[in-house]
C-alpha positions in Angstrom: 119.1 -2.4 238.1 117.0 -2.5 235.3 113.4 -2.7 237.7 111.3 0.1 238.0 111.2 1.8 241.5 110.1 2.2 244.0 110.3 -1.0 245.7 107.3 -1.9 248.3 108.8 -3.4 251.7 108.1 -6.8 250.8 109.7 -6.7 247.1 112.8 -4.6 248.8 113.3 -7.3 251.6 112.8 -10.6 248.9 115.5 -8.1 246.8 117.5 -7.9 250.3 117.6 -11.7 250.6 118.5 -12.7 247.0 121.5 -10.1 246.5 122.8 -11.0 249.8 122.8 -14.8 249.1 123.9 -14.1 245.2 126.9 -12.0 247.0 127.8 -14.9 249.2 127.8 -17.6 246.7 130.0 -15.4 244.3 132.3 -14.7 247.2 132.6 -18.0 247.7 132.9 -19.2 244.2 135.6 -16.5 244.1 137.7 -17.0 247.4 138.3 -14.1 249.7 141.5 -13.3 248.4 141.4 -13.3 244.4 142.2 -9.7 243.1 140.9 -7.6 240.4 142.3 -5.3 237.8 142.4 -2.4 240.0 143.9 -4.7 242.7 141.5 -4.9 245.0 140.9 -8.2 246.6 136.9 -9.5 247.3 137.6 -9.1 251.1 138.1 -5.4 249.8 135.0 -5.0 247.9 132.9 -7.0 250.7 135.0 -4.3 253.4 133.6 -1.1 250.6 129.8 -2.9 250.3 130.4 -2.8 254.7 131.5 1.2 254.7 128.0 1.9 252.5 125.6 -0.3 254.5 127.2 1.3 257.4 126.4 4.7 256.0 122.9 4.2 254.7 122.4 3.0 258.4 123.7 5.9 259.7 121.6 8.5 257.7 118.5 6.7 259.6 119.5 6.4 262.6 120.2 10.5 262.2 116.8 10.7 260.5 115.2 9.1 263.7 116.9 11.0 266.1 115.4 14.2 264.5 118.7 15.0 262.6 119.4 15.9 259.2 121.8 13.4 257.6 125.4 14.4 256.1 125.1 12.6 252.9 127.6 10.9 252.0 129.2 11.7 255.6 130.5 14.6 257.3 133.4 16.1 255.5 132.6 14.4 252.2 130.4 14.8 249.1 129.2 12.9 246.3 132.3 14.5 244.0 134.7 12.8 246.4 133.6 9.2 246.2 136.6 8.2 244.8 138.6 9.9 247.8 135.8 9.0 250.5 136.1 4.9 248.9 140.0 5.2 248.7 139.7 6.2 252.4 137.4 3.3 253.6 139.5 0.8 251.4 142.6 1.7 253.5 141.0 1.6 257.3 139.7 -1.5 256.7 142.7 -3.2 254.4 144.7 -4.7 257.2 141.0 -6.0 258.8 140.5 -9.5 259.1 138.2 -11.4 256.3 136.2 -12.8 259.3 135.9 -9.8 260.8 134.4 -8.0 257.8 132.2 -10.6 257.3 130.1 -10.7 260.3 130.1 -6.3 259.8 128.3 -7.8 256.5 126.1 -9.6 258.6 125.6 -7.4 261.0 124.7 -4.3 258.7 122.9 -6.7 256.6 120.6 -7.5 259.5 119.8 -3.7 260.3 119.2 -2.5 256.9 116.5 -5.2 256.7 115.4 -4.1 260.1 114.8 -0.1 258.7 113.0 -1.6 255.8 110.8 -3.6 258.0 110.0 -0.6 260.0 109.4 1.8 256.9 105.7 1.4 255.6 105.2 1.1 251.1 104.8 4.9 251.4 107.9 5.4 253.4 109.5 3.5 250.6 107.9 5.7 247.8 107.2 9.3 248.8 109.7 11.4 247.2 109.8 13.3 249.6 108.9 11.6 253.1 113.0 12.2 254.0 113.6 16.0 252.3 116.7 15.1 253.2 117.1 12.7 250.6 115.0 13.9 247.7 114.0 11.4 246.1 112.4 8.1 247.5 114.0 6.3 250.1 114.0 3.1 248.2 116.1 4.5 246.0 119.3 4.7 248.6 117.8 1.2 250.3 118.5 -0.1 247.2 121.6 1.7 245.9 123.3 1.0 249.0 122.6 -2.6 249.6 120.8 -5.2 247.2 121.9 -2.7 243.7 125.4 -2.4 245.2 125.8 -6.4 246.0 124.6 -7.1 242.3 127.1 -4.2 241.1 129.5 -5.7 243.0 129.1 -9.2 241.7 129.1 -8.2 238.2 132.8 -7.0 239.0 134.1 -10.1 240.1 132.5 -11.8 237.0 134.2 -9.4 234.8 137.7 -10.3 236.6 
């Protein structure tokens, strides 16, 4: 992503939008079952963009229940992606294509939900959730809109 952040709540929810329709039409345009280099199929990588909308939900829900998020999620760090993503890409290999794409939906929905109920500073303070750092748009955007357009720039490359 080459914009500057932070992100106010509207830009983040127009940036929401856009990805997610971008992300449709190339799913479309690329069928569910095509396969990339690395053999994953896009009902794979829409199963992987799932797991991470699923966790950045997560971490605030546990923020707003007065809990301290495990980032990336209990038992995991940020040096085991690769292990925590090889993981997720084998619970949900044998799932249904439909099935993954109303979890999409569904955690599509709530993120846009959170940003609605964050306010432009929420959004910006670095350090409004100590438990991330940095600003929470960062994370919004890195585990949602960023990742759909990271996503989509794979399955132009294959």
């Amino acid at each position: 992503m080459s914009e500057p952040l932070p992100f106010t709540r509207a830009e983040t929810l127009v940036r929401l939008d856009q990805a997610r329709r971008a992300l449709l039409r190339a799913v479309e345009q690329r069928g569910w079952d095509a396969v990339d280099a690395h053999g994953w199929t896009t009902k794979d990588h829409v199963a992987h963009l799932v797991a991470w909308q699923r966790r950045l939900i997560g971490w605030f829900a546990e923020d707003a229940a007065g809990r301290t998020p495990v980032r990336p999620e209990p038992g995991f760090t940020f040096e085991e992606i690769d292990t925590l993503n090889a993981r997720d890409h084998e619970r949900a290999r044998d799932r249904p294509r439909e099935a993954i794409a109303s979890d999409f939906h569904e955690a599509h929905l709530a993120i846009a939900r959170i940003v609605e109920w964050l306010s432009d500073d929420d959004l910006a303070a670095p350090d409004r959730f100590a438990w991330l750092g940095f600003p929470a748009s960062h994370t919004i955007a890195g585990n949602s809109f960023g990742h759909y357009l990271e996503h989509i720039a794979i399955f132009e490359r294959s």
